[in-house]
BAFI-3210 file (N, C-alpha, C; in Angstrom, 3 decimals, decimal comma, padded with zeros to 6 digits):
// residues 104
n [1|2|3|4|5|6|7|8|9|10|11|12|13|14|15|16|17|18|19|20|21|22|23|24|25|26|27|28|29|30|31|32|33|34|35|36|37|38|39|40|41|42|43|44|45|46|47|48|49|50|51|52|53|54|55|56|57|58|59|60|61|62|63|64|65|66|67|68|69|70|71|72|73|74|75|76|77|78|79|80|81|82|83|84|85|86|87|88|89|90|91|92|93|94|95|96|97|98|99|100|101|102|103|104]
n.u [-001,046|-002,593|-000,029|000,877|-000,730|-000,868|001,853|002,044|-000,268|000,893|003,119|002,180|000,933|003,403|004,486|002,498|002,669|005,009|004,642|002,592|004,288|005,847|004,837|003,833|006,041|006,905|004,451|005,015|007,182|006,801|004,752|006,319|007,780|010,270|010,979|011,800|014,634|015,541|015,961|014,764|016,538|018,951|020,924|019,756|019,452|020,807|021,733|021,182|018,778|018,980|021,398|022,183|020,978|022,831|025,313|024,882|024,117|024,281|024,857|024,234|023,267|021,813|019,257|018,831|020,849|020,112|017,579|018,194|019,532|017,527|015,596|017,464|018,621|021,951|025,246|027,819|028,025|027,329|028,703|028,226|026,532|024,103|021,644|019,009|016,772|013,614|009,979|008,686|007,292|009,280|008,402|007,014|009,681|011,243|009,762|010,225|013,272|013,226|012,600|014,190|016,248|014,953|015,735|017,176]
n.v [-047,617|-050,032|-051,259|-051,800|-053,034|-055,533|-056,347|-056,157|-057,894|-060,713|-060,526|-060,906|-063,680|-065,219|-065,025|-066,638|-068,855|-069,419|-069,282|-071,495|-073,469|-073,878|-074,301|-076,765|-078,446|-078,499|-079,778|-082,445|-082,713|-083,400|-085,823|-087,691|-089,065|-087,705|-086,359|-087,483|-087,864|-085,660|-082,050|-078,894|-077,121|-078,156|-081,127|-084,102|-087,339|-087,277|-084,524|-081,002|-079,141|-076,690|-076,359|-078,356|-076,639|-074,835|-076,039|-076,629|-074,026|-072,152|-073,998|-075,031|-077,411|-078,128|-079,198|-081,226|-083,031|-083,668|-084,453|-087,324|-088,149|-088,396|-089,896|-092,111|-092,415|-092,247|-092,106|-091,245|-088,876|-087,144|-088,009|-091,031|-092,717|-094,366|-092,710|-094,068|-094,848|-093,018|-093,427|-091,711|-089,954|-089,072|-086,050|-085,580|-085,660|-083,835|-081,411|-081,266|-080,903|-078,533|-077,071|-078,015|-076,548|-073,527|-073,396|-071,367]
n.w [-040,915|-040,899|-041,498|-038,950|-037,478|-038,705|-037,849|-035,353|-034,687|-035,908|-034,654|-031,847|-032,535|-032,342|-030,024|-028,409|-029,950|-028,547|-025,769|-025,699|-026,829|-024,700|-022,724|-023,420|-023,627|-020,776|-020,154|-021,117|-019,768|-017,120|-017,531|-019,399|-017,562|-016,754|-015,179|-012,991|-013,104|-013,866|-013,113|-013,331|-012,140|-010,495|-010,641|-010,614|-010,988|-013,712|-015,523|-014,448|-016,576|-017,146|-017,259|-019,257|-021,248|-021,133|-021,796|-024,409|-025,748|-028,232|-030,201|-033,295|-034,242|-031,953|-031,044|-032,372|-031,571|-029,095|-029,038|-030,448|-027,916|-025,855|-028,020|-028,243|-026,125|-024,187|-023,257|-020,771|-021,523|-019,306|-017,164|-015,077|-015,586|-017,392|-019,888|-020,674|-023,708|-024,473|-024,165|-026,438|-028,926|-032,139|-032,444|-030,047|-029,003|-030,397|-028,876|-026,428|-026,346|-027,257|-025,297|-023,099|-023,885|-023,779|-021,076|-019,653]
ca.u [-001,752|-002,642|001,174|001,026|-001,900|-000,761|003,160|001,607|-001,052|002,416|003,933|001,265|000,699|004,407|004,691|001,424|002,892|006,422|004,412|002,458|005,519|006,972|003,327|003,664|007,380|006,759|003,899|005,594|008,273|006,149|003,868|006,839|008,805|011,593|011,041|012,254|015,778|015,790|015,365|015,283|017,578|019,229|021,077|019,217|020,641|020,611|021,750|020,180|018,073|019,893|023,162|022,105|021,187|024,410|026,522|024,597|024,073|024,870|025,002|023,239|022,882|021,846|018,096|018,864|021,786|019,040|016,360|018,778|019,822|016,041|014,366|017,908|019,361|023,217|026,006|029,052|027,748|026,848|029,423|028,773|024,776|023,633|020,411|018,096|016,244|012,528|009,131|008,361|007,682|010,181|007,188|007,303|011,069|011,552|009,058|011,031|014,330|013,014|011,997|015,394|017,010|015,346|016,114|018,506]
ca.v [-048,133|-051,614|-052,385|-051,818|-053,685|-057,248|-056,505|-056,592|-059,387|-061,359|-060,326|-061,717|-064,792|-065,508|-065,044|-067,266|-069,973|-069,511|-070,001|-073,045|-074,715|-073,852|-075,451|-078,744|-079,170|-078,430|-081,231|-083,852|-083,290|-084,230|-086,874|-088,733|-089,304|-086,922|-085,725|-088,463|-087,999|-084,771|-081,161|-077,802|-076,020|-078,897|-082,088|-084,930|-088,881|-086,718|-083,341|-079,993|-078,875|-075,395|-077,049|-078,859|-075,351|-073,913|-076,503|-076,760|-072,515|-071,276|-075,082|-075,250|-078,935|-079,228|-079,925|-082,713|-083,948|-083,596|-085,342|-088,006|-088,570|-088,729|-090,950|-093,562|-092,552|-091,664|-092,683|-090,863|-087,027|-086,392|-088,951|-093,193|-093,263|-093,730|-092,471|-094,799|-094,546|-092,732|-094,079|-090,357|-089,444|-087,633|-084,866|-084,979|-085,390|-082,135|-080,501|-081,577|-080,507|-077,325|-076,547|-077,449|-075,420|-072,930|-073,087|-070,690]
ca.w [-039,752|-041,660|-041,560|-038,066|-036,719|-039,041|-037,438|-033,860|-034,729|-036,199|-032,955|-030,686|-032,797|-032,143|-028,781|-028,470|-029,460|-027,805|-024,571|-025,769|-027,039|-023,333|-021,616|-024,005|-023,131|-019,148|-019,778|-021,485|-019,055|-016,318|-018,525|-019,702|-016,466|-017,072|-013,442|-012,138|-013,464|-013,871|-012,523|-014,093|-012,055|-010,020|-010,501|-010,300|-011,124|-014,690|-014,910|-014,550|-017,752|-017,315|-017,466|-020,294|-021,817|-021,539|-022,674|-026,058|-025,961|-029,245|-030,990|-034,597|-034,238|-030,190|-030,934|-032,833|-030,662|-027,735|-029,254|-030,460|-026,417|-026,227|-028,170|-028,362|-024,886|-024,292|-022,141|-020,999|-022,150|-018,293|-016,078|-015,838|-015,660|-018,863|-019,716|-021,316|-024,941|-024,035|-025,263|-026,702|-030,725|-032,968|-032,350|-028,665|-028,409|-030,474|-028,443|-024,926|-026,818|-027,424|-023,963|-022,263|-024,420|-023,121|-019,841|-019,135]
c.u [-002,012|-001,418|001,302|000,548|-001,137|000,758|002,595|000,654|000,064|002,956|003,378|001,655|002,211|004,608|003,554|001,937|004,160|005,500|003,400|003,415|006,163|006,014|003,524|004,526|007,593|005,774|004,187|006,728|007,716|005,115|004,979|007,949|010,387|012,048|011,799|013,926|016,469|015,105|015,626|016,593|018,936|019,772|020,297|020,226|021,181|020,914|021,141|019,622|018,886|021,292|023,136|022,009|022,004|025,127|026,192|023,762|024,811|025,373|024,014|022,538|021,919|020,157|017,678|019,485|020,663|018,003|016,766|019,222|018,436|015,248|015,964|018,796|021,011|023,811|027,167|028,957|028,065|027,335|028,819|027,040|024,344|021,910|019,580|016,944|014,156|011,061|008,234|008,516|008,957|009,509|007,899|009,230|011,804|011,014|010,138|012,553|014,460|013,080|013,199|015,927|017,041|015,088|017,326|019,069]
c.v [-049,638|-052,424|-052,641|-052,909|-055,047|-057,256|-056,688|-058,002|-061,031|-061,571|-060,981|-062,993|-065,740|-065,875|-066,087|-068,465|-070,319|-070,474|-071,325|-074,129|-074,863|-074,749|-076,764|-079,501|-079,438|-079,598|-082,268|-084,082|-084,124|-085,677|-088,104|-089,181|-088,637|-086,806|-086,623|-088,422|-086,775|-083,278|-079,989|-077,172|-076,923|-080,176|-082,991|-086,383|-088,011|-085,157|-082,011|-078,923|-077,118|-075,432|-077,692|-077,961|-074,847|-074,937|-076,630|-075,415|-072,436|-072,762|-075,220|-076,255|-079,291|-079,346|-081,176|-083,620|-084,177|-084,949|-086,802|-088,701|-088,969|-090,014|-092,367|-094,010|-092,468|-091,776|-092,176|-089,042|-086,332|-087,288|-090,446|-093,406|-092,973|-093,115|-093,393|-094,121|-093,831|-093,186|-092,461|-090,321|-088,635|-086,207|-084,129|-085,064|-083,817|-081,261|-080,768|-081,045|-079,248|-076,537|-076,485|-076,725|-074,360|-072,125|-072,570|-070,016]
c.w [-039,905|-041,436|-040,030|-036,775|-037,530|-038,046|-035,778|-033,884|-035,289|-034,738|-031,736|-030,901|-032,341|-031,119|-027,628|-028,360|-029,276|-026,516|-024,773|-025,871|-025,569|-022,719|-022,071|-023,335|-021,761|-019,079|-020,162|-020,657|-017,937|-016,787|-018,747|-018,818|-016,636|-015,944|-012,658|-011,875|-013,364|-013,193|-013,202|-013,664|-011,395|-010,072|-009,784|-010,277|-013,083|-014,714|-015,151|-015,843|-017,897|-017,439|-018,970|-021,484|-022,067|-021,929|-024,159|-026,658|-027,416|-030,469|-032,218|-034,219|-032,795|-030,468|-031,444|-032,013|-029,202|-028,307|-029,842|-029,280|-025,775|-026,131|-028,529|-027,197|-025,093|-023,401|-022,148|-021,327|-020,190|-017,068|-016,441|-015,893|-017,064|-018,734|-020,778|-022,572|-024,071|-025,133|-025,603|-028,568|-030,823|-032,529|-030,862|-028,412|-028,747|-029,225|-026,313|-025,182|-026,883|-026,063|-022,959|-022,772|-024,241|-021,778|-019,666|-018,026]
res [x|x|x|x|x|x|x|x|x|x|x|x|x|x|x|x|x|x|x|x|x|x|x|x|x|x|x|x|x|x|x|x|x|x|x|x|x|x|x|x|x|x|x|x|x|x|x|x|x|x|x|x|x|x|x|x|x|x|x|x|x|x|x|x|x|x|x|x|x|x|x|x|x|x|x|x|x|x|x|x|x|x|x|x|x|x|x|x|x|x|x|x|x|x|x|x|x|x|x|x|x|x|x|x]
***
């Protein structure tokens, strides 16, 4: 019964802070002008955070390659608009990396 109750209190705590990490990343998207560029489901001048999901689906590396486009900006990934370097931590860029990812 003991193993039961810590494997569900595990299980909560998990799922706890899945959806915080999802609330931070939904507010730094709006906080750090993401919105502007971009849209979850939708092409913007930037393209759609669920698009961005699936092309780096199943990539070891894509939270780095993300947060690298990020915080030094990237030109050529997504047609001729580059996207410009963001004034966002290593912290918050993971945490915005995390969040498109997953948008699926």
């Amino acid at each position: 019964m003991k193993k039961i109750v810590v494997s569900l209190l595990a299980l909560g705590g998990a799922l706890a802070l899945q959806s915080a990490m999802a609330e931070d990343g939904e507010a730094l998207y709006k906080a750090k002008g993401c919105v502007a560029c971009h849209n979850v489901d939708t092409k913007l001048v930037g393209p759609a955070y669920k698009d961005v999901a699936a092309k780096y689906a199943g990539q070891g590396d894509a939270v780095t390659t993300l947060v690298n486009s990020i915080t030094k900006g990237s030109q050529g990934k997504w047609g001729p608009i580059p996207m410009p370097p963001n004034a966002v931590t290593e912290a918050e860029a993971k945490t915005l990396a995390e969040w498109v990812l997953s948008k699926k």
